[in-house]
N, C-alpha and C positions, 0 to 999 in steps of 0.2 A: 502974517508971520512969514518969516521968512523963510527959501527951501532946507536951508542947511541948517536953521535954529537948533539947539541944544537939544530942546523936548520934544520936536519934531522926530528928531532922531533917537533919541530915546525912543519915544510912542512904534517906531518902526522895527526897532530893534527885538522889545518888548514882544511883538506881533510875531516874530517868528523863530519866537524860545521854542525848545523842546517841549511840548507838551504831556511826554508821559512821565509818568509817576516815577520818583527817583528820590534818594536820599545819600549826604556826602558828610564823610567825617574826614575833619584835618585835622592835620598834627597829630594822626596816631603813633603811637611811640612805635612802630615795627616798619623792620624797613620794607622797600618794594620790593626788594626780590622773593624774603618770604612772605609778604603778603599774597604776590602773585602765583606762586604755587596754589594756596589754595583760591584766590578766582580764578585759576583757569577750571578746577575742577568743577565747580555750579554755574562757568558760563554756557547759555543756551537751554539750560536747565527747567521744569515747571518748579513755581515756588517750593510745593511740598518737599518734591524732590530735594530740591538744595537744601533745605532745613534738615533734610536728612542728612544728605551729604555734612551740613557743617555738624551738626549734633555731634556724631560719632569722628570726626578727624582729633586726631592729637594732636594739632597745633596751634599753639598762642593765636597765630592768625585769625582760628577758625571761630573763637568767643566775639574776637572783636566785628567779625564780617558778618555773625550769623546776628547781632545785636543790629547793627548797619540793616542785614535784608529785613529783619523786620520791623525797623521804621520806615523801608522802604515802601513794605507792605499795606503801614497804617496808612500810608501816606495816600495810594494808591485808594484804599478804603472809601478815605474823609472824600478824593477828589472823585469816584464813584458816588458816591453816596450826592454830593451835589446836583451833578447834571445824571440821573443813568440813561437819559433816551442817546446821549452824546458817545459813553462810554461801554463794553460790553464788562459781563459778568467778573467781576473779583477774582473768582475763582481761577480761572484761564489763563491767570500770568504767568509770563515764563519772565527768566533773567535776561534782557536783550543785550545791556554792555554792562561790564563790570570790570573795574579797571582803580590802577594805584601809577598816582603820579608822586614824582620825587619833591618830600618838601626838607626844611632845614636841617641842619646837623649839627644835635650838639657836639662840642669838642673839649674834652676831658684830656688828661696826665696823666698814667700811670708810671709812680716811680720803678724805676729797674736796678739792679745792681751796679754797683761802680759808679753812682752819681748820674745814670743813664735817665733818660725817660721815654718813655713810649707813649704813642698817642691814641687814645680812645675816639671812636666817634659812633655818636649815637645815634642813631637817622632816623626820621621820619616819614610819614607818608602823608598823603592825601586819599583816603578812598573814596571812589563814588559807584553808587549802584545803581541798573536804570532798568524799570521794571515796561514790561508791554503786553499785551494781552494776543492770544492766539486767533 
């Protein structure tokens, strides 16, 4: 096979993913700006904590991210639950990054007076959570 073959590079690529537990939802309908208000408040966080933290905030964001940490969580579980001489205790995870990248915009009309119109735009995000043990 050759150095630069396709699956070679893949296979190498592959080899030095992130390996900690993480979960990402795209195309949420909320934009990043308020998405990020609430992860900056559970980033660095231990899980429970931020479950708290989202439980109790009043904002839209805070259903969709607190759904997010906890697939983060299973996820964290399943890949524990596999190997555990590899990985320590479940329990011990704190929030390492948590972050909203800018995704599509829908783009909407609102009519105005006098034949006018205004432009709506809808924004999206990307969130991803990435979970690590203490």
């Amino acid at each position: 096979m050759a150095k630069g073959h396709r699956s070679q590079i893949k296979r190498e690529r592959n080899a030095q993913k992130d390996i900690r537990p993480s979960a990402k939802l795209s195309y949420a309908r909320i934009s990043v700006q308020k998405a990020c208000f609430v992860l900056d408040a559970i980033r660095g966080k231990d899980v429970n904590t931020a479950l708290a933290v989202l439980e109790y905030n009043p904002r839209y964001a805070s259903s969709v991210i607190k759904k997010l940490l906890e697939s983060a969580i299973a996820n964290a579980e399943y890949k524990y639950s596999q190997d555990p001489t590899k990985y320590p205790n479940p329990e011990n995870l704190y929030v390492a990054e948590c972050f909203a990248n800018k995704g599509p915009t829908m783009k909407r009309v609102k009519p105005r007076a006098q034949g006018r119109a205004y432009r709506i735009e809808k924004r999206m995000s990307h969130l991803t959570v990435v979970l690590d043990a203490k």
